[in-house]
C-alpha positions in Angstrom: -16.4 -5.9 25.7 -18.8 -3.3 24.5 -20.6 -3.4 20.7 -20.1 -0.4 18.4 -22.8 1.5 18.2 -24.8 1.9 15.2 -25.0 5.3 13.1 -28.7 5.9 15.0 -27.1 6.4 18.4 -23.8 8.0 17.1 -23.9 11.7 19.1 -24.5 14.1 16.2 -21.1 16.2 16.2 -20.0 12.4 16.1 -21.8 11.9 13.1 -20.8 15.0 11.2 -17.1 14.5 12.0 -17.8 11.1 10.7 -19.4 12.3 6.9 -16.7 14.9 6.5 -13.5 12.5 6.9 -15.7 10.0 4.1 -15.9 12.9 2.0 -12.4 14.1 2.9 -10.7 10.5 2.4 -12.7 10.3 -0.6 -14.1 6.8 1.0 -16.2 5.1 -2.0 -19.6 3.3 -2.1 -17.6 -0.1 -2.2 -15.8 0.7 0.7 -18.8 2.0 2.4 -20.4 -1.5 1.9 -17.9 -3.7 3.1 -18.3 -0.8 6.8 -21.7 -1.5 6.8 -21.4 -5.8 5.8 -19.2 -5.4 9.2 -21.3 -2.7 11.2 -24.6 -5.8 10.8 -22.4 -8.4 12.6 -22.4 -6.2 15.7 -19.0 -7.1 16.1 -17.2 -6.7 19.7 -14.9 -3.9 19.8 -12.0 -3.2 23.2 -12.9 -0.9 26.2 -10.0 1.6 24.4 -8.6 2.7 21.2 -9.1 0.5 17.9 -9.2 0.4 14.7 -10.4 -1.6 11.7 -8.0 -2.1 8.5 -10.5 -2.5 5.7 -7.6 -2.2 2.8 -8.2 1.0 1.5 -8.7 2.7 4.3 -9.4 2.5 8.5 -11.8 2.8 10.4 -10.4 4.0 14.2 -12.3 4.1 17.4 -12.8 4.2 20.9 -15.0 2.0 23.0 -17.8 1.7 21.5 -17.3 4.9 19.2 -16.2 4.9 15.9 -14.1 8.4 15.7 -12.6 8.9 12.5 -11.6 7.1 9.1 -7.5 7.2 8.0 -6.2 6.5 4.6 -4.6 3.0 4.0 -1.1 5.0 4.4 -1.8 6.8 7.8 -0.9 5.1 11.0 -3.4 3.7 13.6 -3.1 3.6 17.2 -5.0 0.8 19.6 -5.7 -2.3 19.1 -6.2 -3.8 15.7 -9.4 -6.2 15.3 
């Protein structure tokens, strides 16, 4: 199973898709914290789709790719971790 890859390596198109859903989704500093608290553990994420219910909102990805952030409401496709 790959890692996710930290913000540093993120593509930059990646990265600015990234910023304008947080903005978009309104994603808080709290919120942000409790990404990054999980983003230091390095954690072990599926070959394929996933995504991350942190509560108030998701974090979705693919391999080791984050790709976007969903409100709590929306729906996620892949494999929850």
């Amino acid at each position: 199973m790959p890692k996710i890859e930290t913000w540093p390596h993120l593509p930059p198109a990646l990265r600015g898709h990234l910023i304008e859903r947080m903005k978009e989704r309104a994603i808080g500093l709290e919120d942000l914290n409790r990404l990054r608290i999980w983003l230091e553990t390095k954690p072990d994420v599926p070959e394929g789709a996933w995504y991350k219910d942190f509560g108030s909102f998701k974090l979705c990805g693919d391999g080791k790719y984050p790709k976007t952030f969903l409100l709590a409401g929306q729906s996620a496709t892949g494999e929850r971790l």
